[in-house]
C-alpha positions as CSV (number, residue, x, y, z in Angstrom):
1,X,85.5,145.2,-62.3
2,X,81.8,145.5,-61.4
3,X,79.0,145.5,-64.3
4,X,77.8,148.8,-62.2
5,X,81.2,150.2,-61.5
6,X,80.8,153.1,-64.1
7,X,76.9,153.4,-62.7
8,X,73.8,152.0,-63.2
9,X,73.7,155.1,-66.5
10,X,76.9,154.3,-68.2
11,X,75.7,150.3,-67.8
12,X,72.1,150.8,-69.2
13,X,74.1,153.1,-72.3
14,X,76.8,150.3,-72.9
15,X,75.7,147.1,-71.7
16,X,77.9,145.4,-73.5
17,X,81.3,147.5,-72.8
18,X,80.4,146.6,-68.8
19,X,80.0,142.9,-69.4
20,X,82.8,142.6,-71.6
21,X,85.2,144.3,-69.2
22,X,83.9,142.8,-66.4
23,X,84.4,138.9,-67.8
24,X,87.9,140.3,-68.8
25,X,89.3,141.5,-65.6
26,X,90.7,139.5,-62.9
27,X,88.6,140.6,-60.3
28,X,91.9,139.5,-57.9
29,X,91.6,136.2,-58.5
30,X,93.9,133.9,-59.9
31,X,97.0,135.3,-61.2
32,X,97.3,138.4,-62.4
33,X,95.5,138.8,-66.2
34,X,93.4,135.6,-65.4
35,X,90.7,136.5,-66.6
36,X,86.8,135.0,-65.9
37,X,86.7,134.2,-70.0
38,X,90.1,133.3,-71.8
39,X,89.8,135.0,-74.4
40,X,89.1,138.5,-72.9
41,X,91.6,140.8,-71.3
42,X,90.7,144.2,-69.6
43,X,93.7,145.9,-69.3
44,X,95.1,148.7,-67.6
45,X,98.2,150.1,-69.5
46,X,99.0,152.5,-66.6
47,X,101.1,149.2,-65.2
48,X,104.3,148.9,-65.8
49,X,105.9,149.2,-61.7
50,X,107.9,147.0,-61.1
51,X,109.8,143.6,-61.6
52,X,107.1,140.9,-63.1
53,X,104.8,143.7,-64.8
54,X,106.2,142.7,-68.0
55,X,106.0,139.2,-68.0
56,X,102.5,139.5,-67.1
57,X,101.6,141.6,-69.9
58,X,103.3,138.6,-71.7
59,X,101.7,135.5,-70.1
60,X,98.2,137.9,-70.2
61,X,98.7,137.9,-74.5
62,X,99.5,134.2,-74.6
63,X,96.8,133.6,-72.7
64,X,94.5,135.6,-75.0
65,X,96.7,134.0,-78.3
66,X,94.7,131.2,-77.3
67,X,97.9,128.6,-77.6
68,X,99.2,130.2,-80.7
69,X,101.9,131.6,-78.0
70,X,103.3,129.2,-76.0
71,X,106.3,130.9,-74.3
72,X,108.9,129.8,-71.8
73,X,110.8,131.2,-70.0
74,X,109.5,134.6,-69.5
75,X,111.3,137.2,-67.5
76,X,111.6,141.0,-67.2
77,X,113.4,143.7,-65.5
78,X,111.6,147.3,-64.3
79,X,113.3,149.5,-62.9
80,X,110.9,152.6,-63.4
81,X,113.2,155.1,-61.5
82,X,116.0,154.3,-63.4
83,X,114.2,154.4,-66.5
84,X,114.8,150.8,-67.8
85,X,112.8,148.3,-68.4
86,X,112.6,144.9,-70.8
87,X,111.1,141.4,-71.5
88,X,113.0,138.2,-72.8
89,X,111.1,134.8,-73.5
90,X,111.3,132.0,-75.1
91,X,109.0,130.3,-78.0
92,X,109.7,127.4,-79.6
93,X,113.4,127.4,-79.4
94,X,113.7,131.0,-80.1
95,X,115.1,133.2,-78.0
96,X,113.7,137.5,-77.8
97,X,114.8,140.1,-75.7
98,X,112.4,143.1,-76.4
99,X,113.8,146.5,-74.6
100,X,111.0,148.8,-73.6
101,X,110.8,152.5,-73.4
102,X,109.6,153.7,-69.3
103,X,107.3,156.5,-69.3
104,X,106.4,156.2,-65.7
105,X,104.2,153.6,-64.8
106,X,102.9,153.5,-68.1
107,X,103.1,150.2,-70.7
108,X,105.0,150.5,-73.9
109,X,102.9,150.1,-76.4
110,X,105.4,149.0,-78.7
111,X,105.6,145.7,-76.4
112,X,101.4,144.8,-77.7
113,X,102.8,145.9,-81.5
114,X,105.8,143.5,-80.8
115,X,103.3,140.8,-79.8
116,X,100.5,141.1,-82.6
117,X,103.5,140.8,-85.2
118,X,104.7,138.0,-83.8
119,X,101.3,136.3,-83.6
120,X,100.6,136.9,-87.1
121,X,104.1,135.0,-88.2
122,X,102.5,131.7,-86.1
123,X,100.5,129.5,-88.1
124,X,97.4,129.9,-86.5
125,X,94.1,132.4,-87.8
126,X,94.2,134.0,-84.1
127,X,94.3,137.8,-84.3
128,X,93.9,140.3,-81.2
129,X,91.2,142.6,-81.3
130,X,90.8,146.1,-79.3
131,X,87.9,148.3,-77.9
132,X,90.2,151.6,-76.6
133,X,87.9,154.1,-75.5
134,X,89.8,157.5,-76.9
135,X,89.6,159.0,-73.1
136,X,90.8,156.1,-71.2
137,X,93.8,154.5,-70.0
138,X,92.3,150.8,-70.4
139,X,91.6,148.5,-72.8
140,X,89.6,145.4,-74.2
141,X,91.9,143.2,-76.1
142,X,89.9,140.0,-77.2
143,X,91.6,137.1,-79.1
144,X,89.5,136.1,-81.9
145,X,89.5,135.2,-85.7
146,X,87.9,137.2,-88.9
147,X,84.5,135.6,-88.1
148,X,84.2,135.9,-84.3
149,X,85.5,139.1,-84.9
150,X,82.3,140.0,-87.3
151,X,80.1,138.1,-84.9
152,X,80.7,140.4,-81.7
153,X,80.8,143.6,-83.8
154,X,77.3,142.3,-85.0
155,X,75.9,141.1,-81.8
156,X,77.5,144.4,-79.3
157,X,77.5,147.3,-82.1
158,X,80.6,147.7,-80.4
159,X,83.5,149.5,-82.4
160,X,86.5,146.6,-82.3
161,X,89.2,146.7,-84.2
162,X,92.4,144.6,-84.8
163,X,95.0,145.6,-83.2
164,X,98.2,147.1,-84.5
């Protein structure tokens, strides 16, 4: 993503959104979800295509859980046009299979639910945060704690809540 890619108007209105999104996006580099800043993730939800879009939404919140995640093993099966679709991984000797409900190329948002619950059962004061403009199919998820939570709402003005 480009800091101008919504115009030069939308960037002068919401600085922050564009810099935000743009340090979270992969700009096709690196593997998929690698972000320019670790703890930022611009993401798309409209994709969920085929095999390996699941495990990169997986390896994408580990990689934002800042460690708190470590899983192994991760695989998943998509099969769009048949409507099936689900994740298994491991973490820390613990085996989950997590089915997922296909709405065309769409992510289940159940799978991010699945994911915040498990974090907050990890001893670690990593949460995930969101910025989900109502009209868009993308999002800002930002792994933080309770005070650099407090600190970018104060600094961007931005709304960002935990998410659910």
């Amino acid at each position: 993503m480009d800091l101008l890619e919504s115009g030069r108007e939308t960037y002068e209105r919401e600085p922050w959104t564009a810099l935000l999104y743009a340090l979270g996006s992969d700009h096709g580099r690196g593997a998929p979800g690698e972000a320019l800043v670790a703890d930022l993730w611009h993401l798309d939800t409209e994709c969920i295509e085929d095999h390996g879009d699941y495990a990169r939404i997986a390896q994408g919140f580990a990689r934002i859980a800042g460690g708190a995640l470590p899983l192994t093993a991760v695989r998943d099966h998509v099969a769009v046009q048949d409507g099936e679709a689900w994740l298994e991984f491991q973490l820390r000797g613990h085996e989950y299979h997590w089915d997922a409900r296909v709405e065309g190329d769409w992510l289940d948002p159940a799978i991010l639910s699945r994911f915040v619950a498990l974090l907050a059962e990890q001893d670690s004061m990593r949460r995930i945060a969101v910025h989900a403009p109502e009209s868009a199919q993308d999002m800002l998820l930002i792994g933080t704690d309770e005070p650099g939570l407090a600190r970018l709402r104060r600094t961007t003005g931005l709304d960002l809540n935990w998410l659910a």
